[in-house]
PDB file with one MODEL, atoms N, CA, C and O in Angstrom:
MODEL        1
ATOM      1  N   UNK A   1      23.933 -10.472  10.329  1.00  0.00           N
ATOM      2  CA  UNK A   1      22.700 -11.207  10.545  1.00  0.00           C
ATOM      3  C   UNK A   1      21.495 -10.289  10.333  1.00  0.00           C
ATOM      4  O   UNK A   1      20.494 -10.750   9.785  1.00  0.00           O
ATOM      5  N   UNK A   2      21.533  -9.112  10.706  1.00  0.00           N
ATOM      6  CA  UNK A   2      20.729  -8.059  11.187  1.00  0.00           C
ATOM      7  C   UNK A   2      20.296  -7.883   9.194  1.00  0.00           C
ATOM      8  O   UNK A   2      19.178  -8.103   8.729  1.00  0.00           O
ATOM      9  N   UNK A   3      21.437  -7.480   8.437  1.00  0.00           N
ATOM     10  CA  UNK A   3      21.471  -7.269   7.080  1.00  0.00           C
ATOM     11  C   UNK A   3      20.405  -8.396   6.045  1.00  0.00           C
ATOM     12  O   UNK A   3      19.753  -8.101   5.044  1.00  0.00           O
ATOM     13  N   UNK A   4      20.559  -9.846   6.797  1.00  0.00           N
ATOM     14  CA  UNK A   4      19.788 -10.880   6.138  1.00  0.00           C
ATOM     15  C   UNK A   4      18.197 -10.819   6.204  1.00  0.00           C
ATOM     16  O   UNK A   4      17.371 -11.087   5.331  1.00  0.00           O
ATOM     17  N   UNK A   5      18.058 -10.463   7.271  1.00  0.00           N
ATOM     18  CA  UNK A   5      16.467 -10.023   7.720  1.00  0.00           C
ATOM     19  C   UNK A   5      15.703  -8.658   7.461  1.00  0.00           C
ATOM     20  O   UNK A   5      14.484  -8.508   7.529  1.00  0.00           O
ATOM     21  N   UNK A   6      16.760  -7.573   7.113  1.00  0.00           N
ATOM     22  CA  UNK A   6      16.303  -6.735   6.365  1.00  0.00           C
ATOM     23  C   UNK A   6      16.084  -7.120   4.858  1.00  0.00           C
ATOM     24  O   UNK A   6      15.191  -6.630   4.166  1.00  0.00           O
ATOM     25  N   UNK A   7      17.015  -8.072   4.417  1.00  0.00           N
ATOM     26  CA  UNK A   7      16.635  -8.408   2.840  1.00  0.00           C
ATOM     27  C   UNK A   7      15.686  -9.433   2.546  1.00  0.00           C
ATOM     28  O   UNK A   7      15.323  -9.608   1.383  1.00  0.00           O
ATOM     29  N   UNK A   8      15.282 -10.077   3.414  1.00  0.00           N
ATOM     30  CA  UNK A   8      13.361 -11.021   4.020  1.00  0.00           C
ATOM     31  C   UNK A   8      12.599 -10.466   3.837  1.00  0.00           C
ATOM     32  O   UNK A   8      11.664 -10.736   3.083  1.00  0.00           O
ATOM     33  N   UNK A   9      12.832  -9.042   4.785  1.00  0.00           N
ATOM     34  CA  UNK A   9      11.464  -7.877   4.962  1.00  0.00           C
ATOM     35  C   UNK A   9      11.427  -7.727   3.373  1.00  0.00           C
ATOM     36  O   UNK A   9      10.648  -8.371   2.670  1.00  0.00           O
ATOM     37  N   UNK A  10      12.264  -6.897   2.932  1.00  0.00           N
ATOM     38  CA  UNK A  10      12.366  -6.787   1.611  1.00  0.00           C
ATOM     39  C   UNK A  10      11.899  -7.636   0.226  1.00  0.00           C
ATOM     40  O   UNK A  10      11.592  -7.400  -0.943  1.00  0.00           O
ATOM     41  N   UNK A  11      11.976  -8.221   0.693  1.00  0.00           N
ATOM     42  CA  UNK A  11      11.950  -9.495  -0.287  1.00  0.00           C
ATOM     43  C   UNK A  11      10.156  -9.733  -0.095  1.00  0.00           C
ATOM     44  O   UNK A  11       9.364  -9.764  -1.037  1.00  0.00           O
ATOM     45  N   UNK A  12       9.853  -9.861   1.161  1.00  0.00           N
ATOM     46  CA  UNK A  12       8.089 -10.144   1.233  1.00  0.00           C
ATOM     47  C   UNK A  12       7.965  -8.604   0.839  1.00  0.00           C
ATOM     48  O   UNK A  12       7.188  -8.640  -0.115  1.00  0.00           O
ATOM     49  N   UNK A  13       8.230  -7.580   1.005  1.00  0.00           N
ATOM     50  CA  UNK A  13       7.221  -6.077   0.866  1.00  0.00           C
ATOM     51  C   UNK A  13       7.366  -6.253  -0.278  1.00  0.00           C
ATOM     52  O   UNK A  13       6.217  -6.407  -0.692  1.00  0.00           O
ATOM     53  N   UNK A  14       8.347  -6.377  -1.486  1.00  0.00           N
ATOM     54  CA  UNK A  14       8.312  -6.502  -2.448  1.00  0.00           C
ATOM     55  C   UNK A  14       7.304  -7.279  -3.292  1.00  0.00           C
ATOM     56  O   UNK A  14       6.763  -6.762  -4.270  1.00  0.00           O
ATOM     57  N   UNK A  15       7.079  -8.434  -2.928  1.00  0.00           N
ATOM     58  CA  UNK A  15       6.224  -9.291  -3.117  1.00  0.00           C
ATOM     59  C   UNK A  15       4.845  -8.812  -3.251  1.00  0.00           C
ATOM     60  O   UNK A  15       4.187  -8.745  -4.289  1.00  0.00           O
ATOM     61  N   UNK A  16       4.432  -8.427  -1.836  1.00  0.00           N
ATOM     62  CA  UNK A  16       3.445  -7.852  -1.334  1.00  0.00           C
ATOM     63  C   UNK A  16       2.704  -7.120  -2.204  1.00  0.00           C
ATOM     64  O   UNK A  16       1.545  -7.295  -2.583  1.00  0.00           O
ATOM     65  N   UNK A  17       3.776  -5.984  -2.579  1.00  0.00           N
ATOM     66  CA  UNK A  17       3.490  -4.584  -3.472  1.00  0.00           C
ATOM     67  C   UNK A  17       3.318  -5.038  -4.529  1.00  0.00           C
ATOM     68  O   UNK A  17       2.480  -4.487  -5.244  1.00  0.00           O
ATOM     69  N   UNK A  18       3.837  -5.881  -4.891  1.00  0.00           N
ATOM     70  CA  UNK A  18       3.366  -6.578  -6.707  1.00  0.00           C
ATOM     71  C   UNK A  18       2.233  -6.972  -7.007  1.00  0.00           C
ATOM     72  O   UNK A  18       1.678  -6.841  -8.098  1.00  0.00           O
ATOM     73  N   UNK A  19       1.550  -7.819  -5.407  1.00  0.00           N
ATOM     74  CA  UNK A  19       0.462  -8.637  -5.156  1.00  0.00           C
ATOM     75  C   UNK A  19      -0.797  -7.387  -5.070  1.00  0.00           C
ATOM     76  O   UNK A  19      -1.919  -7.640  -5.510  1.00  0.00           O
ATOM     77  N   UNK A  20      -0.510  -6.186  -4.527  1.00  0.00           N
ATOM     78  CA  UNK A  20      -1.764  -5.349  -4.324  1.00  0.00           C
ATOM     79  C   UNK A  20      -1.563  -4.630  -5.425  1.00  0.00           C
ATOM     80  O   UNK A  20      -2.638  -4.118  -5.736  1.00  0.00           O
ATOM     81  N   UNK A  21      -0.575  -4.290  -6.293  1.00  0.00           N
ATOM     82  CA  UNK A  21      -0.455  -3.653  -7.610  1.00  0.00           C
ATOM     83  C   UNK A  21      -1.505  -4.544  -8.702  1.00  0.00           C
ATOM     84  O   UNK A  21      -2.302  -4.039  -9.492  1.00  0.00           O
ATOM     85  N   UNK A  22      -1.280  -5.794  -8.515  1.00  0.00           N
ATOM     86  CA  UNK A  22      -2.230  -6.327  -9.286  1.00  0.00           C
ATOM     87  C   UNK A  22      -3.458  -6.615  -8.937  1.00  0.00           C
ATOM     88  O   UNK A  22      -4.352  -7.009  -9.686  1.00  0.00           O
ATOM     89  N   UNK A  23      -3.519  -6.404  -7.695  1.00  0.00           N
ATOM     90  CA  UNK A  23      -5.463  -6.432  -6.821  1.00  0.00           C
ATOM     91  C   UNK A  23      -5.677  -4.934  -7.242  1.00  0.00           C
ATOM     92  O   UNK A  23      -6.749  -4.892  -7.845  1.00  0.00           O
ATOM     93  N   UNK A  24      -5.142  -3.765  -7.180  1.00  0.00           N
ATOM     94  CA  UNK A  24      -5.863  -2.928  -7.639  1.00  0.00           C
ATOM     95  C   UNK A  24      -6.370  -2.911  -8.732  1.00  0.00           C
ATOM     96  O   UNK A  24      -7.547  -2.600  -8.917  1.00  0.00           O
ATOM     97  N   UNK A  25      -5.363  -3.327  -9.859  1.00  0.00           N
ATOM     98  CA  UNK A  25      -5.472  -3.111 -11.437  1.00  0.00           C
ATOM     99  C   UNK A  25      -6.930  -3.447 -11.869  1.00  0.00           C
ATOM    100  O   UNK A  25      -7.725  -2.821 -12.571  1.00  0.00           O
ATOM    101  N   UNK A  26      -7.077  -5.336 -10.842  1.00  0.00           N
ATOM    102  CA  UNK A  26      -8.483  -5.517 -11.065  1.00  0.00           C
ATOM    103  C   UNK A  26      -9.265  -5.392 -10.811  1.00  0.00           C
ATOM    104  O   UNK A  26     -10.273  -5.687 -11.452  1.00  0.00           O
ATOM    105  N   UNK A  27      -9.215  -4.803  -9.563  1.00  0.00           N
ATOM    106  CA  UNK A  27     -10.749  -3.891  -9.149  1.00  0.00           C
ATOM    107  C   UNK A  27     -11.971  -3.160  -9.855  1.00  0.00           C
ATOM    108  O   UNK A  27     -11.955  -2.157 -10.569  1.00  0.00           O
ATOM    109  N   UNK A  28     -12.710  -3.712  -9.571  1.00  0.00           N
ATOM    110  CA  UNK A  28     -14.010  -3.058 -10.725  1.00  0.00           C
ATOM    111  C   UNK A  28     -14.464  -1.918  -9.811  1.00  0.00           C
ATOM    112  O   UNK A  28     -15.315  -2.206  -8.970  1.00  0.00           O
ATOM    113  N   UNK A  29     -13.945  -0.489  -9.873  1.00  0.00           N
ATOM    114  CA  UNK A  29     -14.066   0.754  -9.150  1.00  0.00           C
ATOM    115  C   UNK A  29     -13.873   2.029 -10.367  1.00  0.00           C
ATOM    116  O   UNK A  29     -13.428   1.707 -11.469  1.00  0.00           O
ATOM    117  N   UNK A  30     -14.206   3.349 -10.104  1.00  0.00           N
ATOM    118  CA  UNK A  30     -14.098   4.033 -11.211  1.00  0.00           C
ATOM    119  C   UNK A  30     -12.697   4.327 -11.289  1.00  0.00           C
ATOM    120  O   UNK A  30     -12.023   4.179 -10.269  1.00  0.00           O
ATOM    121  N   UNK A  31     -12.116   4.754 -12.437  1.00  0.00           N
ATOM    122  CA  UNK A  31     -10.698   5.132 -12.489  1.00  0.00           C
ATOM    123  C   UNK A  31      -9.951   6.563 -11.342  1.00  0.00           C
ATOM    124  O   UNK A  31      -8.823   6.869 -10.954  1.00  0.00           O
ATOM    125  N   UNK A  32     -11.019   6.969 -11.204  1.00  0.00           N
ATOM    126  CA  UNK A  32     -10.531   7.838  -9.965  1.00  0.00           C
ATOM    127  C   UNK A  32      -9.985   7.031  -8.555  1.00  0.00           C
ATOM    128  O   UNK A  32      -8.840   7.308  -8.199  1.00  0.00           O
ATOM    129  N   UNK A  33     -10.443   6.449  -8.075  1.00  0.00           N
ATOM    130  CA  UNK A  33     -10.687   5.537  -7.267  1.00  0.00           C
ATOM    131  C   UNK A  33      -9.410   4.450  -7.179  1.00  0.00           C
ATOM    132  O   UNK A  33      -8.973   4.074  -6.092  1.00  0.00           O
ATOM    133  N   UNK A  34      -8.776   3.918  -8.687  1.00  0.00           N
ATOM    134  CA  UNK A  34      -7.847   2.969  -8.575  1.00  0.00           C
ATOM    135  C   UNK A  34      -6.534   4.364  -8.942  1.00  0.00           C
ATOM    136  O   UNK A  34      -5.431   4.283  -8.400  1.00  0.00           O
ATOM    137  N   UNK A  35      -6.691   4.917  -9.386  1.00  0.00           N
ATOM    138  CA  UNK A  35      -5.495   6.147  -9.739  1.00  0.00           C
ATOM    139  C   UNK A  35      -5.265   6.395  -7.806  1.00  0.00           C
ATOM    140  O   UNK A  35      -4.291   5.987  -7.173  1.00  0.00           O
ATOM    141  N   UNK A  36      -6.190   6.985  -7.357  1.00  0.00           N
ATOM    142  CA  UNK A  36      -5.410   7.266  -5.558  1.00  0.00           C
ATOM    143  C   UNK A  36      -4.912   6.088  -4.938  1.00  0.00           C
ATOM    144  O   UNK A  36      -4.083   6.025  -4.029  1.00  0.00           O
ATOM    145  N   UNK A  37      -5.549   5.084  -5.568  1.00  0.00           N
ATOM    146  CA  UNK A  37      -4.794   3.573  -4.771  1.00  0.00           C
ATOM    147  C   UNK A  37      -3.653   3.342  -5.327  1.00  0.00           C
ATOM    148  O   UNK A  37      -2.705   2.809  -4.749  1.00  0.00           O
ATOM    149  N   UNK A  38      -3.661   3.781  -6.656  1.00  0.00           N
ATOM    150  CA  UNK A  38      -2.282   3.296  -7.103  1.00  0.00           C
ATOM    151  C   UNK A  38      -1.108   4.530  -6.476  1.00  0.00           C
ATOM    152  O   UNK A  38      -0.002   4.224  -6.029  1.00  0.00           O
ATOM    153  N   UNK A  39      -1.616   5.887  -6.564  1.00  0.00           N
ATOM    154  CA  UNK A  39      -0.613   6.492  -6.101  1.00  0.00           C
ATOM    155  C   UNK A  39      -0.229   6.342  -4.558  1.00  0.00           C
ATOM    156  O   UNK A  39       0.763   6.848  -4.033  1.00  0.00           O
ATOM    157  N   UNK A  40      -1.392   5.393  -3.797  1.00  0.00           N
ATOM    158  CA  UNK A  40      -0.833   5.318  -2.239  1.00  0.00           C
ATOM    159  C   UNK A  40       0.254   3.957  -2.576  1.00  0.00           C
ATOM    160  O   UNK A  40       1.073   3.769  -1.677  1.00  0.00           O
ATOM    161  N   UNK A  41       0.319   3.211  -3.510  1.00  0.00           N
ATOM    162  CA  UNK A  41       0.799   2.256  -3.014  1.00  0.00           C
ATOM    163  C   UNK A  41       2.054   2.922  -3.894  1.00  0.00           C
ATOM    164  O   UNK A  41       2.867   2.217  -3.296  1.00  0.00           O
ATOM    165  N   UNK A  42       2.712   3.517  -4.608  1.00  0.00           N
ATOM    166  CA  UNK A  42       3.316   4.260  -4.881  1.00  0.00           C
ATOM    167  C   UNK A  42       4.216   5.412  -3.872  1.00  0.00           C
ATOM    168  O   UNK A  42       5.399   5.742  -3.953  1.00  0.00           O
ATOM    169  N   UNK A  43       3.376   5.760  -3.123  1.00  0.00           N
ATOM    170  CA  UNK A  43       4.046   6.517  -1.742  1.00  0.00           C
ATOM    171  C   UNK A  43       4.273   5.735  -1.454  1.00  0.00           C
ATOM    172  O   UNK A  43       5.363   6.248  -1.201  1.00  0.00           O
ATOM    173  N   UNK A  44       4.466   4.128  -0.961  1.00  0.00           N
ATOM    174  CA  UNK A  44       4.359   3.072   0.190  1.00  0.00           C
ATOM    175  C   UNK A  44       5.499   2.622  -0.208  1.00  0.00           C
ATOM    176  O   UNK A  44       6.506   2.509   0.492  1.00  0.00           O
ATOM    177  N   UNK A  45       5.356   2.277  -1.646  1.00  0.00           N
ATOM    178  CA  UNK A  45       6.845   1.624  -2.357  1.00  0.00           C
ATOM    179  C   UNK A  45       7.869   3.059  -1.830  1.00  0.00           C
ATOM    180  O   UNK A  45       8.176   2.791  -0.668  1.00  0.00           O
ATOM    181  N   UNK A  46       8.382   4.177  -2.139  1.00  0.00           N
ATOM    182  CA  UNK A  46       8.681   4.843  -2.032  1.00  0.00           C
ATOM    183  C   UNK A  46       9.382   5.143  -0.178  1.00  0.00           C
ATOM    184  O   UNK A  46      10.477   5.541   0.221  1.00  0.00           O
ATOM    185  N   UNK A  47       8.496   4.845   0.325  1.00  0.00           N
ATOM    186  CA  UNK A  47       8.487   5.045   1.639  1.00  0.00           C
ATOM    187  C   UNK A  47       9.336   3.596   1.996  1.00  0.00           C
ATOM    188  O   UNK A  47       9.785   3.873   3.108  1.00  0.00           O
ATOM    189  N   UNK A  48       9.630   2.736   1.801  1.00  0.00           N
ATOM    190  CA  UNK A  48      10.043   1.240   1.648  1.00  0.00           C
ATOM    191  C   UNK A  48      11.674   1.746   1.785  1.00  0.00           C
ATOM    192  O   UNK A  48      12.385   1.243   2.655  1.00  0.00           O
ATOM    193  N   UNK A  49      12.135   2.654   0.967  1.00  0.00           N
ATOM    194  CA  UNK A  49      13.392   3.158   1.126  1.00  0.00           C
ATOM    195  C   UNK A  49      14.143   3.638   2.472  1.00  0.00           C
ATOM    196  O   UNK A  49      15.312   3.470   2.820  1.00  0.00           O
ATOM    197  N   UNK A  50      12.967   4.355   3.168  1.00  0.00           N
ATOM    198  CA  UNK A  50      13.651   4.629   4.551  1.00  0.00           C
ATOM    199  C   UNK A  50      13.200   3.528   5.281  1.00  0.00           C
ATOM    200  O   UNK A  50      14.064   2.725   5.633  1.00  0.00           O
ATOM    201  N   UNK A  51      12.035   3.310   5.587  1.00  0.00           N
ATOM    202  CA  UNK A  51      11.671   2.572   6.927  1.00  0.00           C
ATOM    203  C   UNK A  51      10.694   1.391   5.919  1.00  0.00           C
ATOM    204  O   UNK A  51       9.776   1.705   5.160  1.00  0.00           O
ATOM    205  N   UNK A  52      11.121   0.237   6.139  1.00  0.00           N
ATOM    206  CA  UNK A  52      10.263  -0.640   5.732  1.00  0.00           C
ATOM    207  C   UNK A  52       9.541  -1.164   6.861  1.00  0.00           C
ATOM    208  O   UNK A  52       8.386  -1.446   6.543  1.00  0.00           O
ATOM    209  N   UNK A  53       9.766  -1.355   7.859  1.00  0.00           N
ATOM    210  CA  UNK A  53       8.715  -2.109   8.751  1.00  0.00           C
ATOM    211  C   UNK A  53       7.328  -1.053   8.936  1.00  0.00           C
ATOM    212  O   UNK A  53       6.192  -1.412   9.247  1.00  0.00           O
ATOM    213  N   UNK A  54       7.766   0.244   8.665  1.00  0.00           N
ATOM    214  CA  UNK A  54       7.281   1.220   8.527  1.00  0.00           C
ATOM    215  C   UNK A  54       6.044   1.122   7.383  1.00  0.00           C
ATOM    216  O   UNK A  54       4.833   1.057   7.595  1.00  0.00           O
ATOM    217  N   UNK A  55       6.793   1.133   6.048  1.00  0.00           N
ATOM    218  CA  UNK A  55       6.061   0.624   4.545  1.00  0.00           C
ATOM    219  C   UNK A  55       4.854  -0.793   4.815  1.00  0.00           C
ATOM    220  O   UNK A  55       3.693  -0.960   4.443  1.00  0.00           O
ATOM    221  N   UNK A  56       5.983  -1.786   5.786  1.00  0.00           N
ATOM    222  CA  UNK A  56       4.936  -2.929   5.063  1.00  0.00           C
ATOM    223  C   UNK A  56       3.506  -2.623   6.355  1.00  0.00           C
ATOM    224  O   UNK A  56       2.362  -3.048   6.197  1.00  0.00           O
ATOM    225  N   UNK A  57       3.969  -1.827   7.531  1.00  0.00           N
ATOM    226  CA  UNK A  57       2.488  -1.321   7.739  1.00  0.00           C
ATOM    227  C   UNK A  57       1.877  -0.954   7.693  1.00  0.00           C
ATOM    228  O   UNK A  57       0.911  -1.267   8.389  1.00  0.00           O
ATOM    229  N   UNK A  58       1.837   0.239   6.681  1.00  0.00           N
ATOM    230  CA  UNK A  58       1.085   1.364   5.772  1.00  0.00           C
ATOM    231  C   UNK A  58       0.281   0.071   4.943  1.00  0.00           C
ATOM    232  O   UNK A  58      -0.913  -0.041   5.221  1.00  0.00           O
ATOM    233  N   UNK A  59       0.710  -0.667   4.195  1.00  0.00           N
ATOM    234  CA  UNK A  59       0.395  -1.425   3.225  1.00  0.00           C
ATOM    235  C   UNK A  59      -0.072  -2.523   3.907  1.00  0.00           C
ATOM    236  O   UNK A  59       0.129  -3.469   3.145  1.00  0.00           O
ATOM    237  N   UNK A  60      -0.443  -2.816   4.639  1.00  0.00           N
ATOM    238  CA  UNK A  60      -1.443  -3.788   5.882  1.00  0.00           C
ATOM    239  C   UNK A  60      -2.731  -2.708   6.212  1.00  0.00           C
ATOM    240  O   UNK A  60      -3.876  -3.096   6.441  1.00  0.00           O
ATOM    241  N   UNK A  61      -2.307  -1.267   6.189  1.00  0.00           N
ATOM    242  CA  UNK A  61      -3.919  -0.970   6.615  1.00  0.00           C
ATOM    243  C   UNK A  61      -4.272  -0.298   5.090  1.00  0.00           C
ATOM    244  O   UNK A  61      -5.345   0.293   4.963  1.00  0.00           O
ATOM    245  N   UNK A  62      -3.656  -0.369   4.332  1.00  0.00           N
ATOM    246  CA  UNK A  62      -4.239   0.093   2.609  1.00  0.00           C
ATOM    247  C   UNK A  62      -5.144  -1.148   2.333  1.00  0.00           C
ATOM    248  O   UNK A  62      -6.341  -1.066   2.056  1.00  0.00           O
ATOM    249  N   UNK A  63      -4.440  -2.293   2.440  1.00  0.00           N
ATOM    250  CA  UNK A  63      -5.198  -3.513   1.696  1.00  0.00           C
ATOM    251  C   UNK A  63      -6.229  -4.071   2.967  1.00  0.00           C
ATOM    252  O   UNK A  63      -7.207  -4.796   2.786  1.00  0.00           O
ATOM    253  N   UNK A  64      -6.003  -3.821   3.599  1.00  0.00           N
ATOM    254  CA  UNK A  64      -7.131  -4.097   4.464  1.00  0.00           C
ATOM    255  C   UNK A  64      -8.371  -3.206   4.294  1.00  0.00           C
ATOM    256  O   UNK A  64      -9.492  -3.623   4.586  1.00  0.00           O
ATOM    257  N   UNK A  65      -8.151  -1.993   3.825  1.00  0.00           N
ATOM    258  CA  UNK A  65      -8.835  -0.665   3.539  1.00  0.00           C
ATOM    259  C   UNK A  65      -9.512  -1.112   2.087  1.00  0.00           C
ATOM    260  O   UNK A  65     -10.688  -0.838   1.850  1.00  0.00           O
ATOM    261  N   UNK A  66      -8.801  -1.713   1.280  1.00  0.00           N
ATOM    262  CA  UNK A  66      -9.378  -2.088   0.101  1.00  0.00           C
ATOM    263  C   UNK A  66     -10.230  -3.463   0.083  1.00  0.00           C
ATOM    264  O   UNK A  66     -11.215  -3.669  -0.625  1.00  0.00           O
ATOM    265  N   UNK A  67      -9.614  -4.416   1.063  1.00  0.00           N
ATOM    266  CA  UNK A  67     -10.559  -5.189   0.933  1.00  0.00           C
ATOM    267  C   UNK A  67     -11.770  -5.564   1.878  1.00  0.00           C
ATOM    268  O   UNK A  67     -12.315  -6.666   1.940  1.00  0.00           O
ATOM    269  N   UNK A  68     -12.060  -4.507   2.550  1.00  0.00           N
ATOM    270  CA  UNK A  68     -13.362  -4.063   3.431  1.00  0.00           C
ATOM    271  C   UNK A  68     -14.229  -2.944   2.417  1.00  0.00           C
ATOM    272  O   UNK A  68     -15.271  -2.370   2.735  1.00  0.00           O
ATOM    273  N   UNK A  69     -13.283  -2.773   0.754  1.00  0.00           N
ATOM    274  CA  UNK A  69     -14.688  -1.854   0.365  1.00  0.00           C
ATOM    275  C   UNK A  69     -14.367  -1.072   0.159  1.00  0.00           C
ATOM    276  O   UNK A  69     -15.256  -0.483  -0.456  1.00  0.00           O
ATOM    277  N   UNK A  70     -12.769   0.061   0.322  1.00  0.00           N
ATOM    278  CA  UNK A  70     -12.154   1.313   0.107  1.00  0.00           C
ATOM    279  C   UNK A  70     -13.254   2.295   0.982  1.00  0.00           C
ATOM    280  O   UNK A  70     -13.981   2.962   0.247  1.00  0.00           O
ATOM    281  N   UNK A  71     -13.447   2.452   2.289  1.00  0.00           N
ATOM    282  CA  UNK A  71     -14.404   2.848   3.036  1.00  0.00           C
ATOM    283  C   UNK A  71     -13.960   4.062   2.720  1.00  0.00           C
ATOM    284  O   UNK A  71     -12.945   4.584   2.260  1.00  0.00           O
ATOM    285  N   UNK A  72     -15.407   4.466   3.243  1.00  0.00           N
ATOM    286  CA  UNK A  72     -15.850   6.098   2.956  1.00  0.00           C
ATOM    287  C   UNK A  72     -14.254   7.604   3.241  1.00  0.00           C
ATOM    288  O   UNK A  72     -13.769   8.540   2.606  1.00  0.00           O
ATOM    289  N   UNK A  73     -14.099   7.038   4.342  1.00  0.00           N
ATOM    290  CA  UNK A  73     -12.783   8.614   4.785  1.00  0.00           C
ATOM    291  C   UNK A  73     -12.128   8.211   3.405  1.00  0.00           C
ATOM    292  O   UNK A  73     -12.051   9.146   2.608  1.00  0.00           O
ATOM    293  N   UNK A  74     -11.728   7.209   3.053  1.00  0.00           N
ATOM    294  CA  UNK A  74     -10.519   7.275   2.458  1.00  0.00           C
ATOM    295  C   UNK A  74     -11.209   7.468   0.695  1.00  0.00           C
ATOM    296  O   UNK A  74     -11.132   6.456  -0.002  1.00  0.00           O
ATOM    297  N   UNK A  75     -11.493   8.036   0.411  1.00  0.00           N
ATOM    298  CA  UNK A  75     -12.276   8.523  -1.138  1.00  0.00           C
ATOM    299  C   UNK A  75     -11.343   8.966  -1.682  1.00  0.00           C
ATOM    300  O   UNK A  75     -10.375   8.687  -0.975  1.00  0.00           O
ATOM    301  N   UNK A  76     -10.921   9.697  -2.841  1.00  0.00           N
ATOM    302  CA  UNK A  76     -10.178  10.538  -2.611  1.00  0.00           C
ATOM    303  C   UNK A  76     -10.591  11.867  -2.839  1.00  0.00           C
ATOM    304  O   UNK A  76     -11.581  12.285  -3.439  1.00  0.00           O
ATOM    305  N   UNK A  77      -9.601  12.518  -2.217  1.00  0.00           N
ATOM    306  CA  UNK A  77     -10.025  13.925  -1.949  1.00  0.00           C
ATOM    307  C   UNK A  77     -10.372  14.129  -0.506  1.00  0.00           C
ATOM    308  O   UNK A  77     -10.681  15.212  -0.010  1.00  0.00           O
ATOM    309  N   UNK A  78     -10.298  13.087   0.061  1.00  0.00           N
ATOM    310  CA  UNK A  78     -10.187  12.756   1.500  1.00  0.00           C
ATOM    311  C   UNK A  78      -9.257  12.062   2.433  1.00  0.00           C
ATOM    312  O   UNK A  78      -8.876  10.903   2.271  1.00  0.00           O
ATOM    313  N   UNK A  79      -8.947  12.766   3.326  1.00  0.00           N
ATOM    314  CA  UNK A  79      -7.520  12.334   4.148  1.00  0.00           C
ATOM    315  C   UNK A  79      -7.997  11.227   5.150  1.00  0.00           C
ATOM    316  O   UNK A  79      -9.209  11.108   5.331  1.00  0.00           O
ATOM    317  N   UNK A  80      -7.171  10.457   5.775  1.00  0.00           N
ATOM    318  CA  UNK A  80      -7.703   9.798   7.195  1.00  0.00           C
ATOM    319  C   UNK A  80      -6.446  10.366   7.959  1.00  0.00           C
ATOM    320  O   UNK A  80      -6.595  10.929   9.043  1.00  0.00           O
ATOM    321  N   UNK A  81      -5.577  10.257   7.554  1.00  0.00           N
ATOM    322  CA  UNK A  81      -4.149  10.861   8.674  1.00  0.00           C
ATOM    323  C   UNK A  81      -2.649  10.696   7.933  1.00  0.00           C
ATOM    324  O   UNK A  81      -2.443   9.661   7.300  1.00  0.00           O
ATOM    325  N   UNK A  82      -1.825  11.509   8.000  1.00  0.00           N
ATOM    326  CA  UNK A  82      -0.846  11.866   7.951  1.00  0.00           C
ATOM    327  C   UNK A  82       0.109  10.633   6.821  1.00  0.00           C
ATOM    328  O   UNK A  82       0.795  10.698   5.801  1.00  0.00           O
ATOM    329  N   UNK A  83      -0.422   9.492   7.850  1.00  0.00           N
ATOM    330  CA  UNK A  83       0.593   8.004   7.454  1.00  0.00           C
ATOM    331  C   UNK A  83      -0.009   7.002   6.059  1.00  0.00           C
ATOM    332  O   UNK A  83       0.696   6.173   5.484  1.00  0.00           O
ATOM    333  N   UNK A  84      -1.445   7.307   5.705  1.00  0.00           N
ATOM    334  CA  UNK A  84      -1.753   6.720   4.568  1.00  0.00           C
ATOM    335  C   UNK A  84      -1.497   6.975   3.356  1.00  0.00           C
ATOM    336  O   UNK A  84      -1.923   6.238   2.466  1.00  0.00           O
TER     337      UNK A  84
ENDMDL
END
């Protein structure tokens, strides 16, 4: 049972990640700017392998991060913490 609901999670993060792969692409931002988004959501996919409940909450405060504006800490070349 436990196995079916991991392949749900899966199945929406997957989704998910396709859905902000293509909100970045169209973002009108400089290419610096969508290159660190793409490589966070790239760590996130990546990170999806060990811990997904883990992944799909990284990727709840990325796109929330992107769609408030890609605020200032997170530029790149700038850290906010450990988990983004």
């Amino acid at each position: 049972m436990e196995r079916d609901g991991q392949l749900e999670l899966y199945d929406r993060l997957a989704a998910r990640l396709r859905d902000a792969h293509r909100t970045v692409r169209a973002l009108q931002v400089p290419e610096d700017v969508r290159q660190a988004l793409t490589r966070k959501l790239l760590i996130i996919t990546a990170a999806a392998k060990q811990d997904l409940p883990g992944a799909a909450r990284r990727l709840d405060r990325l796109m929330e991060d992107v769609d408030a504006g890609w605020p200032a800490r997170d530029r790149p070349g700038e850290r906010r913490d450990a988990t983004s």
